[in-house]
N, C-alpha and C positions, 0 to 999 in steps of 0.2 A: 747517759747510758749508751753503750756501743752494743751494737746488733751487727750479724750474719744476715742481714734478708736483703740485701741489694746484690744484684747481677752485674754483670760489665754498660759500663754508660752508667751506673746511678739507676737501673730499670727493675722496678721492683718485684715482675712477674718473669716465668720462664713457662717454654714451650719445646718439646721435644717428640718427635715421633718415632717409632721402630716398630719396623715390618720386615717379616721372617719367609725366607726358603730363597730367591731371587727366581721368581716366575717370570713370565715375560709382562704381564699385568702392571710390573714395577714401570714400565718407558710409563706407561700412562699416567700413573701415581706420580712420579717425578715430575713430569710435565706439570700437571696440578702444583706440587709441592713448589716449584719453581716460580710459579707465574703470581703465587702471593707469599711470596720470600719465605715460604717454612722449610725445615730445614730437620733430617732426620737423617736415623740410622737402617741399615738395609743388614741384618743376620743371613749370609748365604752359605748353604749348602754345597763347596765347590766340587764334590762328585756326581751331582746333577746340574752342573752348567753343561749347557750343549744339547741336554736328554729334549723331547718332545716338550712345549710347554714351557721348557726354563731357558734363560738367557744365554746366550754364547759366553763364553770365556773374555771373545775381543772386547764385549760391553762394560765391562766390567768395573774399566779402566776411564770409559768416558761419560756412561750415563749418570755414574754417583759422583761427578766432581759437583763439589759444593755441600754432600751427604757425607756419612759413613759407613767403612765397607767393616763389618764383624764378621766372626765366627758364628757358625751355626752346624756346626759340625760337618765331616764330609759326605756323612751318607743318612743322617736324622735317623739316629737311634735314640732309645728308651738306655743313656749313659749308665743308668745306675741298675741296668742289668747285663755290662759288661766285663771283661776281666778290665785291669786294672792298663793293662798294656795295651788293651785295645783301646781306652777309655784315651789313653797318652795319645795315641796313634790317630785317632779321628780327628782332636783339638789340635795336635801338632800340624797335621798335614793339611788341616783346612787353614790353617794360621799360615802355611808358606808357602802356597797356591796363593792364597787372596793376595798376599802382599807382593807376591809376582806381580799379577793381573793388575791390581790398584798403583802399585809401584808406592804403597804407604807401607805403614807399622800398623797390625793389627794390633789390639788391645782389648777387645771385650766380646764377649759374645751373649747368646739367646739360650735358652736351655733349649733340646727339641722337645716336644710336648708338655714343654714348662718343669718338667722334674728332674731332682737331683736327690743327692744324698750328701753329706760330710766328708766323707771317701772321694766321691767326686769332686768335691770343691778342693777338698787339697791337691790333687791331679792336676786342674783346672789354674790356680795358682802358681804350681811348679810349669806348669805349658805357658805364663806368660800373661793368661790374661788377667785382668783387673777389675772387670765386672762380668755379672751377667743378671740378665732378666728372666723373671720368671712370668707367669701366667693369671698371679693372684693379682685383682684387682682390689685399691683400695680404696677408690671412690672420693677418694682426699687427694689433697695437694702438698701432701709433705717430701719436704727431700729423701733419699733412698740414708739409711739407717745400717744398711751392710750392702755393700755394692754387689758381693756375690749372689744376694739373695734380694735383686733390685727388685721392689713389686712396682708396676705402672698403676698409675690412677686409672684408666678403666680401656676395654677394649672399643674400638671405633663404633660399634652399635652406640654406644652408649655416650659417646662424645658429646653430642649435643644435648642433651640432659644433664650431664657432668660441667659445658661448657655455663647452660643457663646457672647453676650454683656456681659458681666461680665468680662471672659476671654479678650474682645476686649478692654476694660477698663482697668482690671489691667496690659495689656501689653502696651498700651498708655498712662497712664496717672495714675501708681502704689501710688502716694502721695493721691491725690483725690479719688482713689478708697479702700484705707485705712479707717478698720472700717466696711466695707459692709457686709451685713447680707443678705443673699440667703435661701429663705424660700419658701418650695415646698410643696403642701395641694395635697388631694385626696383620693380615696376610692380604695382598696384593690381589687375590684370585677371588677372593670373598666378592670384592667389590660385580666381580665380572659374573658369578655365579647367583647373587640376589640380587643382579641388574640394578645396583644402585648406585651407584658412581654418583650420585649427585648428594647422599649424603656425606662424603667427604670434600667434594666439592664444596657444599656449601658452609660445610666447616672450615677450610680454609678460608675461603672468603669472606666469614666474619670472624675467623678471630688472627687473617692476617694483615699485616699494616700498622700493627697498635704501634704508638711510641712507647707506652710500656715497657713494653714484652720483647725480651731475648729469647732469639731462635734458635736453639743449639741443638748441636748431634750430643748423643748418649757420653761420648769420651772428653768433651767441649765441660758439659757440666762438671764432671768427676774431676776434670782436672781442673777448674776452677773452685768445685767445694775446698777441695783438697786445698787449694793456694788459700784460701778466705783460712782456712784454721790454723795452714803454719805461721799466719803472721805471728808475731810476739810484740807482746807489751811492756812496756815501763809498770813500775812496780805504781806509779800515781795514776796509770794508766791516761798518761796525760803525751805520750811518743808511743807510736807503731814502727816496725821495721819489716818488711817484705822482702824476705828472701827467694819469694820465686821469679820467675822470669815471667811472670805474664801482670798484668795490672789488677791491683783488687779494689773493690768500693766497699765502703761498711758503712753503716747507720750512724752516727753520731750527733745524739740530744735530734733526731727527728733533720740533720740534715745527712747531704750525701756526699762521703769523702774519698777520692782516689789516693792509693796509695799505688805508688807505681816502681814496678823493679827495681830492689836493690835499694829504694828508698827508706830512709829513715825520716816521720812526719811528725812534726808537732799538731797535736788536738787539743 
């Protein structure tokens, strides 16, 4: 049998984090984020860079190397009570600001206050981007289902809780929990405001290090789901061919097989 639940390296768990607005509270977060190799996505608001509170413009470009820089629109509005131009205007111009500042390709963003509409998401589509995130937590570890409408497994209150079931799975039942994707949302400022910096801390610090577990930014997994599905198979299902440009592993009969660009594999 061939399965989707292996990540890059043959690593059968994934970790991603993404936090919204770009406060200045992010140097702090990154630091953390950095010193136990996790690795996230940062949604800014580029018409409050510079404002009291939020990060400079110059930052922008050097505190997220190794993260990712999304949209978060320019000025965090409620989108799905915009006109439609305007809806264009916020996503467009926060998409060519950040990719100034970053000197990348923006590709996905955060909803502001987690909501959208149909309407929106086709705007949102036509402006470029590829995913966004919502608000709803789903307390599970499944992959996102429609990228537009990404729900994360739970907001950082509740990491450690969500981390003990995770842990309590892959030590129960390691076949089944193969493939899970652990996906932590929240705002930078929280931490500074209920003076707890140490429960992110100390999530980091256990659930970084694993050999496990791939560390990816939000655009990192998308476009590896996406590679893992365009492979194509022999009709004996016995040859794979990988037409993307990055490397895929897939499950075969319980072991772990790279298939790498451009290649065509015998199984």
């Amino acid at each position: 049998m061939i399965r989707f639940d292996l990540y890059p390296g043959g690593k059968p768990f994934a970790l991603t984090m993404s936090y919204d607005d770009g406060r200045i509270y992010d140097r702090d977060l990154v630091a953390i984020f950095n010193s136990y190799g996790i690795r996230g996505t940062f949604h800014l608001n580029s018409g409050k860079l510079g404002l009291p509170g939020y990060l400079t413009p110059g930052e922008v470009g050097t505190l997220y190397q190794n993260h990712e820089v999304s949209c978060h629109t320019v000025n965090h509005p409620f989108l799905e009570l915009l006109p439609r131009a305007e809806v264009l205007r916020e996503i467009e111009l926060d998409k060519k600001r950040l990719e100034e500042l970053s000197s990348g390709i923006v590709r996905g963003m955060s909803y502001p206050f987690g909501t959208s509409s149909p309407e929106v998401i086709g705007i949102l589509r036509a402006a470029g981007m590829e995913y966004s995130r919502t608000t709803r937590a789903t307390m599970g570890f499944a992959r996102p289902t429609d990228y537009m409408l990404w729900d994360p497994s739970c907001h950082h209150r509740d990491s450690m809780a969500l981390l003990d079931k995770f842990d309590d799975l892959r030590a129960r039942r390691p076949h089944a929990a193969q493939g899970a994707l652990l996906y932590v949302w929240g705002h930078s400022y929280e931490f500074n405001d209920n003076q707890n910096w140490d429960l992110i801390e100390s999530f980091c610090r256990r659930i970084g290090g694993r050999e496990d577990t791939w560390y990816a930014t939000n655009i990192e997994i998308l476009d590896y789901l996406e590679a893992q599905k365009a492979l194509r198979f022999s009709s004996g299902l016995d040859r794979v061919y990988n037409p993307s440009a990055i490397p895929v592993w897939i499950d075969k009969d319980g072991e772990a097989v790279r298939v790498a660009p451009g290649e065509t594999k015998a199984l």
